[in-house]
C-alpha angles and dihedrals in degrees: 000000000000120000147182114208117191113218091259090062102042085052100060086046101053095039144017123291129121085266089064099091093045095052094048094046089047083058108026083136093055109231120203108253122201122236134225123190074244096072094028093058082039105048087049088049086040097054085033092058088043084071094036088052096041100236094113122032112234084260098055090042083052092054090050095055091044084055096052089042094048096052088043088061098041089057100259088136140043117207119229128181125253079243125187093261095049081055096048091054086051096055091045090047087051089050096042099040121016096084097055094038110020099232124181128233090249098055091050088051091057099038084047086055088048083053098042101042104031111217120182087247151014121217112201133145096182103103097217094048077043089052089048097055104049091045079065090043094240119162101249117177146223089065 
C-alpha cells in the first residue's frame, strides 16, 4: 500500500500526543508514503515547535526525528517533487473550494499532492484538509 501522511498525522506517529494511538492503530501494517520537500521542511518545524511549545522535551524531539530518519532510510518512504502540476491543482482546489470550506494554502497543497500522486490513502487528522478530501472523494483514514 501506497500512502500520503500529512505532517499531523506522521507526528503523532512518530511522538506523543492524544492523536498517537490513532495513528499507530490507522498503520499498524506499515504502507510505504511518499514523501514531498512540503512535509519534510514541515515535519523538522513541526517537531521543532513540540520543544518551543513545551509539549516534547529536546530528547524526545530528537527520538522522533531518529525514528523518521531511520524509516527514510529503510525505505518507508518514497520521495516525490512539489511538481507544476501538484501546484496547478493547487491553484484549482483553492478556486473550487476555499470559500465553502476556508481552506489554507498548506492543506491544498497536501490534499493537490493526494490528487497528483494517487496514493491508496490519505492519512490526515486536520478536519479542513479532511473536508477537502472528501469534496474530491479521496479515500482519507482514520475514519
Amino acid at each position: 500500500m501506497i500512502a500520503y501522511a500529512d505532517t499531523g498525522f506522521l507526528i503523532s506517529l512518530y511522538g506523543q500526543d492524544a492523536n498517537s494511538p490513532a495513528a499507530n492503530a490507522a498503520v499498524e501494517a506499515r504502507p510505504a508514503f511518499l514523501l514531498t520537500p512540503l512535509i519534510e521542511a514541515e515535519i523538522l518545524n513541526a517537531i521543532e515547535l513540540c520543544v518551543f511549545r513545551n509539549q516534547w522535551t529536546r530528547k524526545e524531539a530528537a527520538a522522533a526525528l531518529d525514528d523518521f530518519q531511520h524509516d527514510r532510510t529503510a525505505g518507508h518512504f518514497r520521495t516525490e517533487p512539489l511538481s507544476p502540476e501538484i501546484w496547478e491543482t493547487a491553484f484549482d482546489l483553492a478556486r473550487r473550494h476555499t470559500a465553502n470550506l476556508g481552506i489554507r494554502t498548506l492543506d491544498l497543497l497536501h490534499v493537490a499532492s493526494v490528487k497528483v500522486l494517487k496514493p491508496d490513502v490519505f492519512f490526515t487528522f486536520d478536519q479542513r484538509q479532511r473536508s477537502l478530501a472528501r469534496a474530491e472523494r479521496l479515500r482519507v483514514r482514520p475514519v
